[in-house]
ROTORMI-875241 format. One record per atom (N, C-alpha, C, O): x, y, z; residue in three letters. Coordinates in steps of 0.2 Angstrom, whole numbers, padded with zeros to 4 digits, always signed. Layout:
BEGIN
XYZALA;...
END
This chain:
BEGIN
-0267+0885+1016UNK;-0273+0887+1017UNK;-0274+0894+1015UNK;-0270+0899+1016UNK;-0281+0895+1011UNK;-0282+0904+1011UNK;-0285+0905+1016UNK;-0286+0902+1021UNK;-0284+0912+1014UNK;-0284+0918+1017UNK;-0286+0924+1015UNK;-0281+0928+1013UNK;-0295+0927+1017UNK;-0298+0934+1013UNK;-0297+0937+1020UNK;-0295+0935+1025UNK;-0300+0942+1017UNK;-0303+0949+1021UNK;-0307+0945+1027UNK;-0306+0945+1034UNK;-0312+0942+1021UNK;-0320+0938+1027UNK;-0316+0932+1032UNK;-0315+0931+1038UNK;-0313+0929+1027UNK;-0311+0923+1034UNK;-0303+0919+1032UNK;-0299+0921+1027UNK;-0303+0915+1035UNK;-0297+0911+1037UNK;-0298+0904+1035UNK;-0300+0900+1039UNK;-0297+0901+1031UNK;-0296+0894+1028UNK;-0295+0889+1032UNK;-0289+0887+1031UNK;-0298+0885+1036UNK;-0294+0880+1044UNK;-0293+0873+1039UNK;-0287+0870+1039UNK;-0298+0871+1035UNK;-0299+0865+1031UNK;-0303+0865+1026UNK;-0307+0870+1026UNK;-0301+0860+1020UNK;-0305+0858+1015UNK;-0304+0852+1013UNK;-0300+0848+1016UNK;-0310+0848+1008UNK;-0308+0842+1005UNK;-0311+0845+0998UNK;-0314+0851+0998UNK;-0310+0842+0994UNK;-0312+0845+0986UNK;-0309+0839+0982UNK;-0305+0835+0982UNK;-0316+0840+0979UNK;-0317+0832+0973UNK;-0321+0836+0967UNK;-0327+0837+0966UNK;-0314+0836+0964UNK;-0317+0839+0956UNK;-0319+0847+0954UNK;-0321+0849+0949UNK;-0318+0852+0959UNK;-0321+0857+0961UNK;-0326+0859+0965UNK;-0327+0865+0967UNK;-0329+0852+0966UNK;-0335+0854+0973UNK;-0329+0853+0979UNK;-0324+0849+0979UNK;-0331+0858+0985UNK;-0329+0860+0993UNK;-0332+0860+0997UNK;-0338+0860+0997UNK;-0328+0857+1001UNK;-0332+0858+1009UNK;-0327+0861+1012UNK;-0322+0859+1011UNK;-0327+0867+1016UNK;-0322+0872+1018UNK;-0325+0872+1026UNK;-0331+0872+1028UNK;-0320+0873+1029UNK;-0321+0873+1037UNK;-0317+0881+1037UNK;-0311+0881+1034UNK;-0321+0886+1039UNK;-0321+0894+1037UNK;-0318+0897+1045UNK;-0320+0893+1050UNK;-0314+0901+1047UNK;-0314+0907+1054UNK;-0317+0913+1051UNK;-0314+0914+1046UNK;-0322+0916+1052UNK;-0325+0920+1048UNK;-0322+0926+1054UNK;-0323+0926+1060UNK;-0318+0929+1051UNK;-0313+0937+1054UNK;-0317+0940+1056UNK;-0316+0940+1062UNK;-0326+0946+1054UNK;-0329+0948+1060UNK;-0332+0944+1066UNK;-0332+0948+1071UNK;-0333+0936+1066UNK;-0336+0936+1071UNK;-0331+0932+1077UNK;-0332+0931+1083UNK;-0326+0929+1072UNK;-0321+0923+1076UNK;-0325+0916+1077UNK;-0323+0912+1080UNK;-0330+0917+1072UNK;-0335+0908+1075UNK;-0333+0904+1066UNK;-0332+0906+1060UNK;-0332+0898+1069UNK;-0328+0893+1063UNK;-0337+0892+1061UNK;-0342+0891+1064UNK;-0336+0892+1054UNK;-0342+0889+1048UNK;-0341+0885+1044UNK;-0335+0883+1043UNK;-0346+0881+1041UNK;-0345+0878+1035UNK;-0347+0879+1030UNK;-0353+0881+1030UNK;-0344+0880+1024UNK;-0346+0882+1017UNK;-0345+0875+1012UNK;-0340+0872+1011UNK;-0352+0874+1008UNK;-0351+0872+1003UNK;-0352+0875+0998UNK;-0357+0878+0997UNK;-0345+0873+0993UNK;-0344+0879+0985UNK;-0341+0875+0981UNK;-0337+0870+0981UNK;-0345+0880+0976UNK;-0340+0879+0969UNK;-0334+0880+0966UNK;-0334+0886+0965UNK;-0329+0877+0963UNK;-0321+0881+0961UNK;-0323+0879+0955UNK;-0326+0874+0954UNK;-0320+0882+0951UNK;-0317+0882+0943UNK;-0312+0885+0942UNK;-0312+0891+0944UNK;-0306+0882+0940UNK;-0299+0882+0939UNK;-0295+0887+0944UNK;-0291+0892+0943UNK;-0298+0885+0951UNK;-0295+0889+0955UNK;-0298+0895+0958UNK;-0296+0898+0963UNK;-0304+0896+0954UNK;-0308+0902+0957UNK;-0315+0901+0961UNK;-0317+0895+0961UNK;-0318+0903+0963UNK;-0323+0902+0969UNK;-0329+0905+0963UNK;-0329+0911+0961UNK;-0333+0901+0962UNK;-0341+0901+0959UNK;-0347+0905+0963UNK;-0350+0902+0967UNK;-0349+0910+0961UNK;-0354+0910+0965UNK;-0360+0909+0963UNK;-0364+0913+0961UNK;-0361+0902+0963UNK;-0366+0898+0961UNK;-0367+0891+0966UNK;-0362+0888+0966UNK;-0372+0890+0968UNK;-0375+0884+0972UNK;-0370+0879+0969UNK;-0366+0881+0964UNK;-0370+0873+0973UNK;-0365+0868+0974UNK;-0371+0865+0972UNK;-0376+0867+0974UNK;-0372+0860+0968UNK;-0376+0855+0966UNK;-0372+0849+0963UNK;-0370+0849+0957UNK;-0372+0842+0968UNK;-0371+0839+0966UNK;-0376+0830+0966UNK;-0381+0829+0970UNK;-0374+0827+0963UNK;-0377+0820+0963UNK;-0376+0816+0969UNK;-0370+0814+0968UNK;-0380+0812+0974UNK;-0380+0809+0978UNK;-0373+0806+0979UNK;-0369+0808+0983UNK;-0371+0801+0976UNK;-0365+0799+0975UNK;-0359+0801+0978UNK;-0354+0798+0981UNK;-0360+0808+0973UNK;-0354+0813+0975UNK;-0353+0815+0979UNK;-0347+0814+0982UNK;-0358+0820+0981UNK;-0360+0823+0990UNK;-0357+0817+0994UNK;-0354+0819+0999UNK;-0358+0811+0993UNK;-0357+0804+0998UNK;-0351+0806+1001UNK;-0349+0808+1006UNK;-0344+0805+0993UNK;-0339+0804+0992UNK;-0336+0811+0996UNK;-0331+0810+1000UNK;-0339+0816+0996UNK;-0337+0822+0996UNK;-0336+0823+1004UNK;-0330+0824+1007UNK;-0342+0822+1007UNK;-0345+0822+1015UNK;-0338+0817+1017UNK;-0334+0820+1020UNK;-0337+0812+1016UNK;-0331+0803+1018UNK;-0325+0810+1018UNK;-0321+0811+1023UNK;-0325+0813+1012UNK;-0316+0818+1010UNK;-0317+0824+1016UNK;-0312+0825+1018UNK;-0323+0827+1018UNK;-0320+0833+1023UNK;-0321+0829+1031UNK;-0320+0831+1036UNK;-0322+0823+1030UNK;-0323+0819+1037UNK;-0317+0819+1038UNK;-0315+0823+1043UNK;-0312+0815+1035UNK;-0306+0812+1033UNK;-0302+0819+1031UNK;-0295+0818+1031UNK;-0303+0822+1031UNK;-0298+0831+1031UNK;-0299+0833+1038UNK;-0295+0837+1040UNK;-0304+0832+1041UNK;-0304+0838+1047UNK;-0306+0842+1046UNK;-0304+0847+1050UNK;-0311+0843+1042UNK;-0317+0849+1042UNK;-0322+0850+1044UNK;-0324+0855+1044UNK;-0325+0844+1048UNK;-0330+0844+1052UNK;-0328+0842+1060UNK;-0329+0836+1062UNK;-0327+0847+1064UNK;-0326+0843+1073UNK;-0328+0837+1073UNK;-0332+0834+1069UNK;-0324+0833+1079UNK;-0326+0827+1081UNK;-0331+0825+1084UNK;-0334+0820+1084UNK;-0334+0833+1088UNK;-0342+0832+1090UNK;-0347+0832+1087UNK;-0352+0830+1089UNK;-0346+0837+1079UNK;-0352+0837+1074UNK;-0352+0830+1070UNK;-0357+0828+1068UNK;-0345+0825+1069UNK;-0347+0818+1070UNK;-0349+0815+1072UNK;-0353+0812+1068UNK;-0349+0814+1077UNK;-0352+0809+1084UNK;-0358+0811+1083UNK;-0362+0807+1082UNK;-0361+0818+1083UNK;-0368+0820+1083UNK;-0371+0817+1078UNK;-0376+0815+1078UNK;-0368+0816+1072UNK;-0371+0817+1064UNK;-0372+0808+1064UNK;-0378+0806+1063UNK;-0367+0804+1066UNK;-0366+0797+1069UNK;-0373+0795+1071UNK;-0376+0792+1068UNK;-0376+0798+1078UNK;-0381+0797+1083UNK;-0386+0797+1078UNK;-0390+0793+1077UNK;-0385+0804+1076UNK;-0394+0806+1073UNK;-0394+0799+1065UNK;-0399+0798+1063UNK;-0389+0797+1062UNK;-0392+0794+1058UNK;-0390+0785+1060UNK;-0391+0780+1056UNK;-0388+0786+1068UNK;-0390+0778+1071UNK;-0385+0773+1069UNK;-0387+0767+1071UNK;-0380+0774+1066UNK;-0373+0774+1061UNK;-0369+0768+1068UNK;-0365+0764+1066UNK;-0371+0768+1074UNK;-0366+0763+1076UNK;-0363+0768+1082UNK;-0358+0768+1084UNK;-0368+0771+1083UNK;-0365+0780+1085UNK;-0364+0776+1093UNK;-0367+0771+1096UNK;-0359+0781+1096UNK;-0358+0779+1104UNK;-0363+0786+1107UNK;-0364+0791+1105UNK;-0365+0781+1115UNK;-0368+0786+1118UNK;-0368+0792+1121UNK;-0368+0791+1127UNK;-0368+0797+1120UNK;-0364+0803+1124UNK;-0363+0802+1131UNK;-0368+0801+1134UNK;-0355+0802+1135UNK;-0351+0800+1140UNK;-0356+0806+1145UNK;-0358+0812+1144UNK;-0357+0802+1152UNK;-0358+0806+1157UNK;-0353+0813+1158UNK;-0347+0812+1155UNK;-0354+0819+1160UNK;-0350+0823+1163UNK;-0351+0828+1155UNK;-0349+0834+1154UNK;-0353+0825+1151UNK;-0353+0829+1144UNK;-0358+0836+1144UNK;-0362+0838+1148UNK;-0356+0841+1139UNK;-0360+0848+1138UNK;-0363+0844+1133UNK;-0360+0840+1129UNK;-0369+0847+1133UNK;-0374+0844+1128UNK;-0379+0852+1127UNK;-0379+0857+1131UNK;-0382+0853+1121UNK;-0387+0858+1122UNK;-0394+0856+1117UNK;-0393+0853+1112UNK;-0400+0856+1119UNK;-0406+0854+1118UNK;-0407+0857+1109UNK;-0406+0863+1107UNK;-0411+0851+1105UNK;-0412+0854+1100UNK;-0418+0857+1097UNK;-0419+0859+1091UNK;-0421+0856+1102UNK;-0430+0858+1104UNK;-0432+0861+1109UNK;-0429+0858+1114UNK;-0434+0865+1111UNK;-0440+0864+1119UNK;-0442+0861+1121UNK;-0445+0857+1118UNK;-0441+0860+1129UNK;-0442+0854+1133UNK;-0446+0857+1138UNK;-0444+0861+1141UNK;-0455+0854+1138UNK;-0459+0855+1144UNK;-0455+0851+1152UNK;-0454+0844+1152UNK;-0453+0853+1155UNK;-0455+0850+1163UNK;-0461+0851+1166UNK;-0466+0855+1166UNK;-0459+0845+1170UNK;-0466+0842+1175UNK;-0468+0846+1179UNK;-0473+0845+1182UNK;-0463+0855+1181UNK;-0467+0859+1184UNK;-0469+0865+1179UNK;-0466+0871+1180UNK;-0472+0865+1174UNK;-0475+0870+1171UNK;-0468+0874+1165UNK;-0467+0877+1160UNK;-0464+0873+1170UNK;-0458+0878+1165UNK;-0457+0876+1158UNK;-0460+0872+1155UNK;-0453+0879+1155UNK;-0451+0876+1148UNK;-0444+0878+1147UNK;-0442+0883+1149UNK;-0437+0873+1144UNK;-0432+0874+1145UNK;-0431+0876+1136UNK;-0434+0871+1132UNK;-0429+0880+1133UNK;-0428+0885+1128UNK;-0425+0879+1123UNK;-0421+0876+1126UNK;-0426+0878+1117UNK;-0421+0876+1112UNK;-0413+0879+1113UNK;-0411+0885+1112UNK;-0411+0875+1114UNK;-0400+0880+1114UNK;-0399+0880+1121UNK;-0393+0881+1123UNK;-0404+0878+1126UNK;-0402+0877+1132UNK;-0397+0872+1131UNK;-0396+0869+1126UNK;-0391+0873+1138UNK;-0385+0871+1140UNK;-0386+0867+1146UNK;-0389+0869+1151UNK;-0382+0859+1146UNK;-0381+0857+1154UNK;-0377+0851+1151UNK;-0374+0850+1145UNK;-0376+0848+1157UNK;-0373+0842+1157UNK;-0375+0835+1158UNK;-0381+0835+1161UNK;-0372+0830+1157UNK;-0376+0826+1153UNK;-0373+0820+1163UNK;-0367+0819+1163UNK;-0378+0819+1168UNK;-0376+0817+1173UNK;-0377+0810+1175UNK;-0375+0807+1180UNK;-0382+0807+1168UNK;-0383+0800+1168UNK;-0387+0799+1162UNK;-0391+0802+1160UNK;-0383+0792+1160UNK;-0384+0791+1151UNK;-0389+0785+1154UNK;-0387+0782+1158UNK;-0397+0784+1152UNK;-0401+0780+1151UNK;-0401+0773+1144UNK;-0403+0774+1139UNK;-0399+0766+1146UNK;-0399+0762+1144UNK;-0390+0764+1140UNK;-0385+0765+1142UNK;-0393+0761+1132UNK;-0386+0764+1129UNK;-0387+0771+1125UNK;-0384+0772+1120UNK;-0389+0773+1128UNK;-0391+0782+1127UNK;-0397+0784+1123UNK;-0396+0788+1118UNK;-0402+0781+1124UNK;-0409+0780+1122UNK;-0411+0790+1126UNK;-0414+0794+1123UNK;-0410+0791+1131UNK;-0410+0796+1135UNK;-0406+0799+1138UNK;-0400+0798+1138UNK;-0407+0805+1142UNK;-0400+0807+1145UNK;-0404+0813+1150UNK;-0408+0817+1148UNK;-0402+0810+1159UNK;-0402+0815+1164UNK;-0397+0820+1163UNK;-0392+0821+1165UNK;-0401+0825+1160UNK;-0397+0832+1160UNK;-0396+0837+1166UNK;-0401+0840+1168UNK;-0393+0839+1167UNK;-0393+0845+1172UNK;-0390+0853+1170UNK;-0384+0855+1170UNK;-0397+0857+1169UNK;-0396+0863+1166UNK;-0398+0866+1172UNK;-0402+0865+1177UNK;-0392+0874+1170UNK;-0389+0880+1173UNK;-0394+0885+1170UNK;-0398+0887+1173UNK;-0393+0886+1165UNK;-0395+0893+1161UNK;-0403+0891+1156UNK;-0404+0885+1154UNK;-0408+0894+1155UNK;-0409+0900+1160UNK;-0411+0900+1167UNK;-0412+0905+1171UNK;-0412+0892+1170UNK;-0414+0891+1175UNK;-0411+0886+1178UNK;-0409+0882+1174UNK;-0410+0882+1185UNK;-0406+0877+1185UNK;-0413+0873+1186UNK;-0419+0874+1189UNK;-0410+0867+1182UNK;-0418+0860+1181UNK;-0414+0853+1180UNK;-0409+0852+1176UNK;-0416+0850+1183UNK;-0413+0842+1180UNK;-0418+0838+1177UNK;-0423+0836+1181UNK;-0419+0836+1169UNK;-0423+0832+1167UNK;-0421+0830+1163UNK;-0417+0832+1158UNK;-0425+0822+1164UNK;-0425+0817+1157UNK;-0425+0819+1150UNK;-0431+0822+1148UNK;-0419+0818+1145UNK;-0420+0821+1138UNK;-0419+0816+1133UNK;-0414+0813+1133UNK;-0424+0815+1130UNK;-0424+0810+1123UNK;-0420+0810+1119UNK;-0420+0815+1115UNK;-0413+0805+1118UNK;-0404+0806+1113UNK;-0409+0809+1110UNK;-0408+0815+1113UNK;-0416+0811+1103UNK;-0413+0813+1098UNK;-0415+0822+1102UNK;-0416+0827+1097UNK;-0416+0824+1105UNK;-0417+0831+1106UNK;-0411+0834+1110UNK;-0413+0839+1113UNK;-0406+0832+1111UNK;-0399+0833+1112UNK;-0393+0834+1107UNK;-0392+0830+1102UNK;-0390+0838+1108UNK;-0382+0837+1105UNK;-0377+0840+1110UNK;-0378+0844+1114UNK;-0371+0835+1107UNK;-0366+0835+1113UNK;-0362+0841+1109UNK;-0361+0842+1103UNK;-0360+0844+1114UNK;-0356+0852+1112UNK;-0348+0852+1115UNK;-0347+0847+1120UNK;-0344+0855+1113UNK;-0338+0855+1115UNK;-0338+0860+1122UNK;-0341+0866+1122UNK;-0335+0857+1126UNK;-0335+0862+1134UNK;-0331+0868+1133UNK;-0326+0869+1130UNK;-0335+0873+1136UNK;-0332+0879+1136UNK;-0328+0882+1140UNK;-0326+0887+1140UNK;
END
């Protein structure tokens, strides 16, 4: 694996010169994803453009490397309905929208809680949020993602 200044190489798949790179980025210590270009070894600084197919091929090769967490999986699974499992009781989930409750508050997009009771085969989910307030409310599977516990 490389290794610059900016960041630290965790994963790659690479098909032909197109990248998917799973990054430690050195000033902030948060893992990213990068999609790039190489030629004969060198990093392109130009857009990754490729043809559906490809992209396909590409996305199966960093799944299959370990470039994308098993929970950005599972997420990516759910949101395109893929056969995806429910997110497990007891789970850290965080909202991916604003959520009115039935007493006037509002629960912030990036809110955090846990997931205390899955509705049907995860059609929903009784979530119980701490921060910025403690609330327990029904959430819609798609306005949730399941997050790795801290």
């Amino acid at each position: 694996m490389r290794s610059t200044r900016y960041a630290d190489e965790i994963a790659s798949a690479d098909e032909g010169g197109a990248r998917i790179e799973r990054l430690r980025i050195r000033a902030t210590g948060a893992d990213e994803i990068r999609f790039s270009w190489w030629k004969d070894g060198r990093f392109q600084a130009r857009p990754l453009d490729l043809p559906e197919d490809d992209l396909l091929r590409l996305l199966r090769k960093a799944i299959d490397e370990g470039v994308f967490s098993e929970v950005f999986v599972g997420n990516l699974r759910r949101m395109l309905g893929a056969g995806a499992e429910a997110i497990p009781e007891h789970s850290m989930v965080r909202l991916s929208s604003s959520l009115a409750l039935k007493d006037g508050r509002r629960l912030p997009e990036g809110a955090r809680g846990a997931v205390v009771f899955v509705h049907g085969d995860g059609e929903a989910y009784e979530v119980e949020f701490v921060e910025p307030f403690h609330a327990v409310a029904t959430v819609p599977a798609p306005s949730v993602s399941r997050i790795a516990a801290a």
